[in-house]
N, C-alpha and C positions, 0 to 999 in steps of 0.2 A: 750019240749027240756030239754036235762040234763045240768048240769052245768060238764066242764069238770075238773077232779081230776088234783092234783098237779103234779101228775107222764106225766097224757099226756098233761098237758101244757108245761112242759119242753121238752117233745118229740116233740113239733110243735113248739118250741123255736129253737129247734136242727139243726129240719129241714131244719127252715126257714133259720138257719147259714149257712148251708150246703149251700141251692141253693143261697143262697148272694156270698157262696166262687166261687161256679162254676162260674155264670154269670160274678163275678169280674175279674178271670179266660178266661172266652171268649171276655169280652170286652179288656183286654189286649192284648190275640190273633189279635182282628180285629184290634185293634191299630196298632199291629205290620204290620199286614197286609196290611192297609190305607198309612203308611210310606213308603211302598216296594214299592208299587204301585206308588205313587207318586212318588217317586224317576224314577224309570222306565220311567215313564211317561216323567220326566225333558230331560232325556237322549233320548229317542225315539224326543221328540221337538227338540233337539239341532242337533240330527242329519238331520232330517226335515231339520232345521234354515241351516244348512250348507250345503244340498245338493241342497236347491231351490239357494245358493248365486254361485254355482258352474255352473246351467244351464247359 
């Protein structure tokens, strides 16, 4: 096995930056997404909670 040169160790330094930003990126996405959802979620209950007090 070779040992790898200075040039492509920073290229897989790069990389590795790269896919840290995307995933930091998607994990923020599903946050935001986890939030809506829940939220929804409160308001779908509250309706529930209000029309079972109505029967």
């Amino acid at each position: 096995m070779r040992t790898l040169k200075f040039i492509e160790t920073e290229c897989v330094q790069a990389s590795d930056a790269k896919r840290l930003r995307e995933l930091q990126n998607e994990n923020d996405l599903l946050k935001l997404l986890y939030t809506d959802l829940l939220a929804k979620t409160v308001v779908i209950r509250g309706g529930l909670a209000r029309g079972m007090r109505d029967c």
